[in-house]
C-alpha positions as CSV (number, residue, x, y, z in Angstrom):
1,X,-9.1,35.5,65.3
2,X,-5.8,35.0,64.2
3,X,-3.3,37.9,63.6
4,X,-0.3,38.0,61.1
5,X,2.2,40.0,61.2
6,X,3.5,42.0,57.4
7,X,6.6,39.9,57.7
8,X,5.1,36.8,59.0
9,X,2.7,37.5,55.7
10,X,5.2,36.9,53.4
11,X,7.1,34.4,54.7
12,X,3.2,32.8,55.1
13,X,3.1,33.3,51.1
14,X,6.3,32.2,50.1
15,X,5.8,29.2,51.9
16,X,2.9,29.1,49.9
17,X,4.3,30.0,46.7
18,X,6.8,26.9,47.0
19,X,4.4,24.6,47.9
20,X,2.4,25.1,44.8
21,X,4.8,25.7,42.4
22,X,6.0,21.9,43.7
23,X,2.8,20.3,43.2
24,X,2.8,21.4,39.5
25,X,5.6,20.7,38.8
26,X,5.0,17.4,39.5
27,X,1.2,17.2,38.6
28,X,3.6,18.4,35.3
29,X,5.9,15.3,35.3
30,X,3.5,13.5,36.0
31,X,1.5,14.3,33.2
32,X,4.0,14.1,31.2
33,X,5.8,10.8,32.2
34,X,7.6,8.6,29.8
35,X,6.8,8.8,26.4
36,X,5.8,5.7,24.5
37,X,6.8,4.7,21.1
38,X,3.0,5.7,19.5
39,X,3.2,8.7,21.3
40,X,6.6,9.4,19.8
41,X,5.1,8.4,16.3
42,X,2.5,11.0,16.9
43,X,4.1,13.8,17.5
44,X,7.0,13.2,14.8
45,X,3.8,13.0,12.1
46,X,2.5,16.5,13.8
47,X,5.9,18.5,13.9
48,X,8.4,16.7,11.8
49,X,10.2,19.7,9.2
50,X,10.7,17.4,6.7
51,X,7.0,15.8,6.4
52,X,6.1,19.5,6.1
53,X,7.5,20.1,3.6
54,X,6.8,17.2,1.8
55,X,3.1,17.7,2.2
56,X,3.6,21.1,1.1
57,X,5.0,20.0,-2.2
58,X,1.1,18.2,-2.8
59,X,0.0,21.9,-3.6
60,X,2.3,22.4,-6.6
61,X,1.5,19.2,-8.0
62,X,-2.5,19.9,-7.7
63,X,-2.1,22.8,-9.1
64,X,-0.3,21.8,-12.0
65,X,-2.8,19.2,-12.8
66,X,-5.5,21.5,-12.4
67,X,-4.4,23.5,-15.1
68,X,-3.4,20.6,-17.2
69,X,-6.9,19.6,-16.9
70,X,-8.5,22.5,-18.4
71,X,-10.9,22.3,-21.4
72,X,-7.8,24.1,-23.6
73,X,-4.5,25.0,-22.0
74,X,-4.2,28.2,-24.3
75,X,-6.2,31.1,-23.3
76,X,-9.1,32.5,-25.4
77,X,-8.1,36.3,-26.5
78,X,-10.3,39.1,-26.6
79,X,-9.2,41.8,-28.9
80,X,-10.8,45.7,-30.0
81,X,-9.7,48.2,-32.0
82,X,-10.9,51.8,-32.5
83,X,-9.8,53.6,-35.8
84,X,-10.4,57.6,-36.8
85,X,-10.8,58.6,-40.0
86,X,-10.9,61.9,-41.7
87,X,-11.9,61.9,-45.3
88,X,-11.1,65.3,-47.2
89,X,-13.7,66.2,-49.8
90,X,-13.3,68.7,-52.8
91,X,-15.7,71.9,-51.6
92,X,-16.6,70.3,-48.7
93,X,-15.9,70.3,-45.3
94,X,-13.5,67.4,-43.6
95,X,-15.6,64.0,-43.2
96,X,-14.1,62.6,-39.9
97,X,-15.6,59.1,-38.6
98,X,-14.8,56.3,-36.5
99,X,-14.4,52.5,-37.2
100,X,-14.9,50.2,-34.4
101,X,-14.0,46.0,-34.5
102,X,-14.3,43.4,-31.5
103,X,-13.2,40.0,-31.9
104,X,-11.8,36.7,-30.1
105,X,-9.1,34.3,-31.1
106,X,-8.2,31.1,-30.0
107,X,-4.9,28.8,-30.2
108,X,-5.9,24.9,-30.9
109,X,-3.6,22.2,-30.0
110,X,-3.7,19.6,-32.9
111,X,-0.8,17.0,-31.9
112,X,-2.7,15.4,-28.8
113,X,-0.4,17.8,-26.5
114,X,-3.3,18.0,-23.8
115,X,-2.9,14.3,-23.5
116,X,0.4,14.4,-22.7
117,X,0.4,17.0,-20.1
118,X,-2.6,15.8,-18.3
119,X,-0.7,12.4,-18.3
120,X,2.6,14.3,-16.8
121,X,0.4,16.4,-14.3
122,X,-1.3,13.4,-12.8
123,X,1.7,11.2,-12.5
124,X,3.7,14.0,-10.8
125,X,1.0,14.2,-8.4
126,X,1.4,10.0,-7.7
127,X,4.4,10.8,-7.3
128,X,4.8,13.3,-4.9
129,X,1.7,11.0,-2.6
130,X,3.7,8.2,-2.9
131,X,7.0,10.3,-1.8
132,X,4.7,11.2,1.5
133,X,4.0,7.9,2.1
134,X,7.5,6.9,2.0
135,X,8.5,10.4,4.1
136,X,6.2,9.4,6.4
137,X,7.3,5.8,6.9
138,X,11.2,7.0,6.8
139,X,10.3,9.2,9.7
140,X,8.6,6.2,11.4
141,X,11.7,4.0,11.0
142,X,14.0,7.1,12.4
143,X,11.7,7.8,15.4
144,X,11.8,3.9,16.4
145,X,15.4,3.5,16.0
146,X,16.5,6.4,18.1
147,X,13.2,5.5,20.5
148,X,15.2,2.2,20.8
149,X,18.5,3.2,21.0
150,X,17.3,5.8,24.3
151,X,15.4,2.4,25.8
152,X,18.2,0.6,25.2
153,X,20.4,3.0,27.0
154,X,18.1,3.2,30.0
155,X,18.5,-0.5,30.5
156,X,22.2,-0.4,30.2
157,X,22.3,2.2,32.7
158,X,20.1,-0.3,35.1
159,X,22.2,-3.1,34.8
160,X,25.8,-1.0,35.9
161,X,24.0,0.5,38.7
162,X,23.3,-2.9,40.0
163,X,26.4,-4.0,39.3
164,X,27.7,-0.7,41.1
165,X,26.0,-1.8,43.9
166,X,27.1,-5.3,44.3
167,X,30.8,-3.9,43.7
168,X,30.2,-1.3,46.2
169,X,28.8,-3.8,49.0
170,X,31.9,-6.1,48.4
171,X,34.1,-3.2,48.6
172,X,32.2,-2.1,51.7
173,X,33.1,-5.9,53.4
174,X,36.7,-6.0,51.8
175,X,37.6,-2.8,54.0
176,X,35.9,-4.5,57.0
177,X,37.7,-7.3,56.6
178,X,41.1,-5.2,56.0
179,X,40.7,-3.3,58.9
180,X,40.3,-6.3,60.7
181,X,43.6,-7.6,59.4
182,X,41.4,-10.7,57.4
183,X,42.2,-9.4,53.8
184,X,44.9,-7.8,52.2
185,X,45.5,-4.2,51.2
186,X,45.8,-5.5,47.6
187,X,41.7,-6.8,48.1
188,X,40.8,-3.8,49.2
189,X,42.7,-1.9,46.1
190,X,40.8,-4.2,43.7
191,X,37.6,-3.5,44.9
192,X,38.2,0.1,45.5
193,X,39.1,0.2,41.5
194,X,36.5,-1.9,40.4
195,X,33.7,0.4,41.9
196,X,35.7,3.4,40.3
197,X,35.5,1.6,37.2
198,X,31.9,1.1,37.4
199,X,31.0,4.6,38.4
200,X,33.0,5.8,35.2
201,X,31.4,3.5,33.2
202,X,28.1,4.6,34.5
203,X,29.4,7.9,33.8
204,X,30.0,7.5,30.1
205,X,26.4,5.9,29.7
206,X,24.9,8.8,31.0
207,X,26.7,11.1,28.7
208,X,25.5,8.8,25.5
209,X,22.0,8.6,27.2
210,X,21.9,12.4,27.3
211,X,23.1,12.4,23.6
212,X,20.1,10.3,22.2
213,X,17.9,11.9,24.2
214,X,18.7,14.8,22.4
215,X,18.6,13.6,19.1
216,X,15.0,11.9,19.6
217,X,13.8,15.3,20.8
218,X,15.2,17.1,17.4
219,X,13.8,14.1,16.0
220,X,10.2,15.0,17.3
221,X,10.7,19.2,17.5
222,X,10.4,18.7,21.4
223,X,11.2,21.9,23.2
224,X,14.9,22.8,23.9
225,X,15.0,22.0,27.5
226,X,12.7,18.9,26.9
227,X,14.8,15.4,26.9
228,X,12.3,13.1,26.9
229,X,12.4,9.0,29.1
230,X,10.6,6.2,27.2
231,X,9.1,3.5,28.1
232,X,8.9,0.1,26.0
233,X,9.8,-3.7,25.3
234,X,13.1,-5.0,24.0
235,X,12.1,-8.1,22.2
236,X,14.5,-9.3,19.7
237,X,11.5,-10.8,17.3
238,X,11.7,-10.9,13.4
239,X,9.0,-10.2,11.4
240,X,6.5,-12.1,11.1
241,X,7.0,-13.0,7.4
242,X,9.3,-14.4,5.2
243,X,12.0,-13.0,2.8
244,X,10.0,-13.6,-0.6
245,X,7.0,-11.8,0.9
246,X,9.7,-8.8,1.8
247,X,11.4,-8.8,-1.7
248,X,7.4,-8.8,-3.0
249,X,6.8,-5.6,-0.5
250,X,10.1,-4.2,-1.7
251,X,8.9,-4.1,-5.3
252,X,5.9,-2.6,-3.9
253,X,7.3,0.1,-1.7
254,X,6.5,3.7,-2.4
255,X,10.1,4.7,-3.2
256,X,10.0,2.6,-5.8
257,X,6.1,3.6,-7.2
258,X,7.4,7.6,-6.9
259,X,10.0,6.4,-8.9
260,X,8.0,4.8,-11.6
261,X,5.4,7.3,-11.6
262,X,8.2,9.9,-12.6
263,X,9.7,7.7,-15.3
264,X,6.1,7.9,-17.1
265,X,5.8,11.5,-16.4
266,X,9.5,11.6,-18.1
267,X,8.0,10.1,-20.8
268,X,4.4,12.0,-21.1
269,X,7.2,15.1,-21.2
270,X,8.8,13.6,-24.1
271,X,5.6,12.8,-25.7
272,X,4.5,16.5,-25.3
273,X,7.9,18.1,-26.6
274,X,7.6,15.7,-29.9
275,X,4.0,16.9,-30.6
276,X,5.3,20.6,-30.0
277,X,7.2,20.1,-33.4
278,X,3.4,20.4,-35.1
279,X,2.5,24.1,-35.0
280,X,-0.7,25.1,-33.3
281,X,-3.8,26.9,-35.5
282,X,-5.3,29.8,-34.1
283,X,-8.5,30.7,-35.2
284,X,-10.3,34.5,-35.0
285,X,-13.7,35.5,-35.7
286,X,-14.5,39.1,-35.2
287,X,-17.3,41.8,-36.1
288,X,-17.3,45.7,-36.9
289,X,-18.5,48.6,-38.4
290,X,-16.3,50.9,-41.3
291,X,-17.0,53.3,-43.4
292,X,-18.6,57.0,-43.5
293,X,-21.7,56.8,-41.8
294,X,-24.0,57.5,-44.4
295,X,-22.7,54.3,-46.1
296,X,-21.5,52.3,-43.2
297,X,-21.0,48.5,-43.4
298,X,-20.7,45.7,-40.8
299,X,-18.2,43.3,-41.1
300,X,-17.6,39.3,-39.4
301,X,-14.3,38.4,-40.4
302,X,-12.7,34.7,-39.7
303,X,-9.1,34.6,-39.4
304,X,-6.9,31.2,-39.7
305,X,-3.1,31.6,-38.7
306,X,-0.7,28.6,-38.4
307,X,3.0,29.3,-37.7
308,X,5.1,27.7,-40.2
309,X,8.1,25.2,-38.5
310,X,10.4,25.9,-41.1
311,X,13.5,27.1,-38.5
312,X,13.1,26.1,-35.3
313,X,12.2,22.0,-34.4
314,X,12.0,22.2,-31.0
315,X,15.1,19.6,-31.2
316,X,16.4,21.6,-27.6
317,X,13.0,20.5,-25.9
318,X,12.9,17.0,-27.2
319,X,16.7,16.7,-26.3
320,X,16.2,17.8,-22.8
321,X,13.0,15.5,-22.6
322,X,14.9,12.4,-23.5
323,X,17.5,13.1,-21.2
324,X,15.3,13.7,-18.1
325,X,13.7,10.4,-19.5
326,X,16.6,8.3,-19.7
327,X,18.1,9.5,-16.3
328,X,14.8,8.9,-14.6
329,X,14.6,5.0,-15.7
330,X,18.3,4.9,-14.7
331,X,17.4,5.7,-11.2
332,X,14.4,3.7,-11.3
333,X,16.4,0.1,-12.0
334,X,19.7,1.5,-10.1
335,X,17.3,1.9,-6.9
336,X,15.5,-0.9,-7.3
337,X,18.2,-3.4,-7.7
338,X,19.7,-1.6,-4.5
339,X,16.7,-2.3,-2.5
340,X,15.9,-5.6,-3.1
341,X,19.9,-6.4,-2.6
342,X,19.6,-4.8,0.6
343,X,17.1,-6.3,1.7
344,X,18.6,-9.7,1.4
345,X,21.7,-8.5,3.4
346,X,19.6,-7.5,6.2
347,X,17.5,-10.4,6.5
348,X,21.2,-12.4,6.1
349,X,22.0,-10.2,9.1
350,X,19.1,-10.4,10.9
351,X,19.3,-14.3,11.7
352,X,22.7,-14.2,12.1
353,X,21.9,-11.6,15.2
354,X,19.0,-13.8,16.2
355,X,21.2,-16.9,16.5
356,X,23.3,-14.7,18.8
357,X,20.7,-13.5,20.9
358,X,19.3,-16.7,21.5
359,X,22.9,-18.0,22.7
360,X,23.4,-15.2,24.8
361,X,19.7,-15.5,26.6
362,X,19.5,-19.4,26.8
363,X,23.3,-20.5,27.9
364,X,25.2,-18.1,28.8
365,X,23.3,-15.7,30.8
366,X,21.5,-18.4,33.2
367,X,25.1,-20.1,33.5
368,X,26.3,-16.8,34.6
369,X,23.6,-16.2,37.1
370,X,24.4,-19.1,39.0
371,X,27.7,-18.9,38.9
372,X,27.1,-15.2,40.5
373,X,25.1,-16.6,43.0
374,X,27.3,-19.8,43.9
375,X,30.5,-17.2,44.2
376,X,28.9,-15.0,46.2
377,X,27.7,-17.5,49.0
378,X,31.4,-19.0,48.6
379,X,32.9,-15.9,49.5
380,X,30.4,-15.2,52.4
381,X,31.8,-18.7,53.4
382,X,35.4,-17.5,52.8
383,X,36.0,-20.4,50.5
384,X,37.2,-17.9,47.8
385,X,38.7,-14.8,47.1
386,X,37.7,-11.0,46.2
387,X,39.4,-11.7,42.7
388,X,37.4,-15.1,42.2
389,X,34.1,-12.7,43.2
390,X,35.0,-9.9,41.0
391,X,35.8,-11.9,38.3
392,X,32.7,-13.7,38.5
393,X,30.9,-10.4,38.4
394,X,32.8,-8.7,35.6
395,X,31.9,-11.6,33.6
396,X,27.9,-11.5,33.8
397,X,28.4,-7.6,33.3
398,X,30.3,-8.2,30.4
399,X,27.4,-10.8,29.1
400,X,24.6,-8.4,30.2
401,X,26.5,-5.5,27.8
402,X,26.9,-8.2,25.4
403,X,23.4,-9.1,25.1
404,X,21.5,-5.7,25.2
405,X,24.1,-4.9,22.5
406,X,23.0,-7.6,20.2
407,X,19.6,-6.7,21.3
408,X,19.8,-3.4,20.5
409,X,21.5,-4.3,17.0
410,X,18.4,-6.7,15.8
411,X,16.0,-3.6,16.5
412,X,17.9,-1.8,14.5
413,X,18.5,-4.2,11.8
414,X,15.0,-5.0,11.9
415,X,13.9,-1.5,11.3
416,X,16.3,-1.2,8.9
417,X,14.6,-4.1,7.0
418,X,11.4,-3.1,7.0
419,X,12.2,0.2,5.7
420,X,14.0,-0.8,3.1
421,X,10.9,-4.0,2.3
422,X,7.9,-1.2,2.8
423,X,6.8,-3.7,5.5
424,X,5.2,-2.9,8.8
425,X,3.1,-5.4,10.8
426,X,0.0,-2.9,10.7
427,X,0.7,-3.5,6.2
428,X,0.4,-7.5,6.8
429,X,-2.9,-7.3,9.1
430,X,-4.6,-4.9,6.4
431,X,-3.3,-7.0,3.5
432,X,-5.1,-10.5,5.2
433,X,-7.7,-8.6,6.1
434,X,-8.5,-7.4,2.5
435,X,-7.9,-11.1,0.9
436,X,-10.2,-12.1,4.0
């Protein structure tokens, strides 16, 4: 049997204590791991404030319609009255009675007004879907451009730590080869600088990394101490369409529908505020008793009132109507030219960055690598210089940055572009399988 001691105990247990707390956390990490660009999608969908609130908004516009909808939008009125009479009489004692009447009234539209605001009411509520769907898909676009700009980070931070490293292991041999009188001090400063360089450099990526990590995680209403790694492809392809089929999309895209579907409530409104000039009839039927008792009488009396529009037009209604109107097809055209103008810019842009890519990646960057190799066994074989060397390195650094920057500019751009066009790959592959 094995005894412990009360001290021994605890130590036992802490020792314990740490060794689980260790494996979850990294059972925890582990679980957690990089997050992908669909899982980032996910979760910016789930929690996103502004998607929230832009569902919420749905409610209103139901409701609205729902009412609209009705059989009539006035209320049916129920009225009753109870009246006392007392009916002095010469010699006789005071005849006292009661009177009693129960009736309903109802207010009739004449003009076609429920038309009009059932017309409003339902294109309000397009609207507001269409404004989700373009919510959603602005969220998408935001998520995958600050996704990218974190990957895009992460491999820039790659690249100067190997270039850290190569510095580092020539300034490592450049003090060998001072010490042992074979190179000058001024080698040795070079090299010394060049790694200082390189671990500022590394420095200031890690502070920008930190940055977009942070945004992304506002981005998805991630914890506050959670700054989430990705994990993804940088692939500097266009979209797999052309730019008629994206100025088609454009016209298409929900911004532009929300916008429309507004301009015809705009109009439905003035429609209504016009046929608000005609007055409404109300109609009352009602039913009672009056009279002493002895000689009482029922009553059914049908009432017909109508208001007369001799003073007020309604001429502050229509004016606002037309107003709202007119500013709503302003925005319409105003936003629409915009788009489709943008979208030619980006595309524009978009092969110009290509082009650039595809220099970068095909003739300079394999060019580069063999020159980084060739220098490299030429100074192993002291046939050039630590400047020669550094120089040779500094310039595929400096073509590496280059090229994840125009990288990192086409993902943007193309982002961009198919926000703006309302295009998505996942649109194209529904759209040929529907004509399929």
């Amino acid at each position: 049997m094995l005894f412990v001691t009360p001290l021994g105990a605890r130590g036992l247990l802490r020792r314990l204590g740490f060794l689980a707390g260790l494996f979850l956390a990294l059972n925890t990490a582990h679980a957690a791991g990089p997050l992908t660009l669909n899982e980032a999608w996910r979760l910016a969908e789930s929690a996103n404030p502004v998607l929230r609130a832009t569902l919420a908004s749905q409610d209103a516009a139901q409701g609205q319609l729902q009412d609209a909808s009705g059989l009539l939008y006035n209320n049916p009125q129920l009225s009753t009255d109870q009246t006392r009479r007392r009916v002095p009489q010469a010699g006789l004692p005071e005849n006292r009675f009661y009177e009693r009447t129960i009736g309903i009234s109802q207010t009739f539209e004449i003009a076609g007004q429920a038309g009009h605001r059932r017309e409003a009411a339902s294109r309000e509520l397009a609207a507001v879907t269409e404004n989700i769907d373009e919510t959603r898909r602005q969220i998408r676009a935001e998520v995958e451009q600050r996704f990218s700009r974190v990957l895009i980070l992460q491999r820039r931070i790659d690249i100067e730590r190997e270039a850290l490293t190569s510095v580092n292991d020539a300034a490592n041999a450049v003090k060998k080869r001072v010490a042992a009188g074979e190179d000058s001090r001024l080698d040795g400063n070079l090299a010394t600088v060049e790694a200082e360089r390189g671990r500022n450099q590394l420095a200031v990526l890690g502070e920008q990394l930190l940055q977009a990590r942070a945004e992304l995680a506002a981005t998805l209403q991630l914890p506050a101490k959670s700054l989430p790694e990705v994990s993804g492809e940088l692939r500097a392809t266009p979209p797999d369409t052309s730019l008629d089929a994206l100025l088609v999309t454009a016209s298409q895209r929900p911004l532009l529908r929300a916008l429309e579907h507004r301009e015809q409530a705009a109009r439905s409104r003035l429609g209504l505020e016009r046929a608000s000039v005609f007055p409404d009839v109300t109609v009352g039927l009602s039913t009672g008793q009056e009279a002493p008792y002895e000689t009482r009488e029922k009553f059914t009396r049908l009432t017909v009132s109508i208001p007369l529009p001799l003073f007020r037009r309604n001429a502050a209604g229509i004016g606002k109507a037309t107003t709202e109107l007119t500013q709503a097809e302003i925005e319409r055209q105003s936003t629409e030219r915009d788009v489709l103008a943008r979208v030619r810019t980006l595309w524009q842009r978009l092969d110009s960055l290509q082009a650039r890519v595809k220099r970068l990646s095909d003739s300079v960057l394999p060019a580069l690598d063999e020159n980084r190799r060739l220098s490299a066994t030429a100074y192993r074989a002291g046939e050039i210089g630590l400047l020669q060397l550094l120089l040779v390195n500094r310039q595929l650094l400096d073509a590496r940055r280059d090229y994840l920057d125009a990288v990192g500019e086409f993902i943007q751009t193309r982002i961009d572009l198919e926000q703006t066009a309302g295009w998505s790959a996942v649109h194209a592959n529904l759209s040929s399988e529907k004509k399929q």
